[in-house]
N, C-alpha and C positions, 0 to 999 in steps of 0.2 A: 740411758733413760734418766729423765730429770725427777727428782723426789722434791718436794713442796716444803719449806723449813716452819715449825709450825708457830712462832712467832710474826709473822710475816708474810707479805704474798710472794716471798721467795724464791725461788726454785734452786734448787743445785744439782748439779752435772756430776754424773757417775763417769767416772775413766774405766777403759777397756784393761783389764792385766796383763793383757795381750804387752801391751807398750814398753813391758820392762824388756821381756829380751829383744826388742824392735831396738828401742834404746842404745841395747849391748852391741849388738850388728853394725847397725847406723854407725857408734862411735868409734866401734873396729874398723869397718871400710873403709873410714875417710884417714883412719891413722895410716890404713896399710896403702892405702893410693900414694901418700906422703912417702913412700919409700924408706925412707931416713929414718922414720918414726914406726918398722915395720917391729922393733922388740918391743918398743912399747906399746902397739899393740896385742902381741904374746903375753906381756903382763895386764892389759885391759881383758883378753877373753880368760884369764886363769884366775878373776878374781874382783878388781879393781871396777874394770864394769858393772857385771850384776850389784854390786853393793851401791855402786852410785847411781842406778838405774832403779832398784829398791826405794832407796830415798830420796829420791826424783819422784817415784809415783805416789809414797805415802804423803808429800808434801803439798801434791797439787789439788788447787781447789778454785775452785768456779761455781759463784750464786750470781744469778739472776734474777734484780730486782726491781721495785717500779720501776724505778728511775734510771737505775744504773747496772754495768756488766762488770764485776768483779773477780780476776781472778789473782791467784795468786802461785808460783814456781818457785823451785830454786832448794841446795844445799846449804850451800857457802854464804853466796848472795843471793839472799832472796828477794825476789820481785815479787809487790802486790802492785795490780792494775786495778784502777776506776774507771771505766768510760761510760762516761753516761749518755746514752742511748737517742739521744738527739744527734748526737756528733757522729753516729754511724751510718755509716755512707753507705756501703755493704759490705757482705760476710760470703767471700770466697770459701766456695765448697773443695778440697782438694784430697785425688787419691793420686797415689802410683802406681807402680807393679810390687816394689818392695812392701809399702800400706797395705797392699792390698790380700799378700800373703797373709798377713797380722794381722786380716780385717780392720783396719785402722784406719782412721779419714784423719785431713789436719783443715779448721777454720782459722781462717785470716780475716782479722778485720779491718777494713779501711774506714778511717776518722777524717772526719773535718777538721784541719789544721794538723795533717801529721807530718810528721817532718819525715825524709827517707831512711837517717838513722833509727827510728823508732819502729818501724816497720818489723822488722823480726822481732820483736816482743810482744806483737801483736798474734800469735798465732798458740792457737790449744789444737792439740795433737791427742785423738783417741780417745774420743769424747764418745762416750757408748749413745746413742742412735742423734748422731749430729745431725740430721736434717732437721728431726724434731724439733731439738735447742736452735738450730736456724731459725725454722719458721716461728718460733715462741719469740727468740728475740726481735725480729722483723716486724712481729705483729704489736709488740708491746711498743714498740719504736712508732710506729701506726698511729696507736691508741692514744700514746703521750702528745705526739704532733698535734690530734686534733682535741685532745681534752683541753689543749694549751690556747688551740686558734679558738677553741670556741670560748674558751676564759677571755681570750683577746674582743673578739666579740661584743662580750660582756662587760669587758669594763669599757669597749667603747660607749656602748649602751648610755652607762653610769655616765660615763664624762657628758653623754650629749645630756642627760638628765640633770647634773649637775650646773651645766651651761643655763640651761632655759631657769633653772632658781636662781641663779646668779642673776641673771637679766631681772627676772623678776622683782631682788631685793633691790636692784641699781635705779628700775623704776619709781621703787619705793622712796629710797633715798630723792632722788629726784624731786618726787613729789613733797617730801619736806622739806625738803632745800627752798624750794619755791612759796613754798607756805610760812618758813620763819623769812622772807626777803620780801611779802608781802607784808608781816606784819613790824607796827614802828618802833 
């Protein structure tokens, strides 16, 4: 669920808790698939995980705002994201089987101009009732597209209005042009 920040037309995204031991798992599995890496897995579920999984979740944040989708991850390195809401293409819905033990979904967003490296930084994982935060950002993305064409609009409006005084002083001019060239 999204709570409304009350500075602002805001919103921000509440994370599932679910995510931490999702987290834990996720990062065990892939160490133990690794073979090589199967103790330090045994040191990831005795400890190491949960704690980095903890402040992994205390960390993440995500506001939605007029303009733009804001989140931010990360321990070590933290990553704050801006995409502002014009440049979104679309917001991939994704569950699995493992998600979906955890009731967990993960959104993916696709930008205009994103490179393929950038790609996995683009995804919030356990975003409590994500379809919601989909359809809010979709529609806000909507609202901005046409508050902007119809501003567009508008100043064409202006320009044509500006055009036809223009003409008008050019006449003006004109006619005194012709009026000091009549007189001697």
């Amino acid at each position: 669920m999204t709570t409304p920040t009350p500075a602002t037309d805001a919103l921000r995204a509440q994370f599932n808790p679910l995510m931490r031991p999702y987290l834990v798992l996720y990062g065990g599995l892939i160490l133990m698939v690794t073979i090589v890496l199967i103790p330090l897995a045994i040191v990831w579920f005795c400890g190491v995980g949960q704690w980095w999984a903890r402040h992994y979740f205390d960390k993440l944040e995500c506001e939605l705002g007029p303009t733009a989708l804001r989140f931010r991850k990360g321990i070590l390195f933290q990553v704050e994201k801006t995409i502002p809401l014009e440049n979104i293409q679309d917001i991939t819905f994704i569950e699995g089987p493992l998600l979906k033990q955890f009731h967990l979904s993960i959104l993916k967003f696709e930008t205009a101009g994103q490179s393929m490296g950038q790609a996995h930084d683009m995804r919030l994982i356990g975003v409590i009732d994500a379809h919601q935060l989909r359809s809010q950002i979709l529609a806000r993305r909507e609202a901005l597209k046409n508050s902007r064409s119809s501003g567009g609009q508008a100043a064409a409006d202006t320009g044509t209005e500006t055009l036809a005084v223009l003409r008008q002083i050019l006449a003006r001019l004109d006619e005194v042009a012709v009026h000091l060239r009549s007189k001697p």
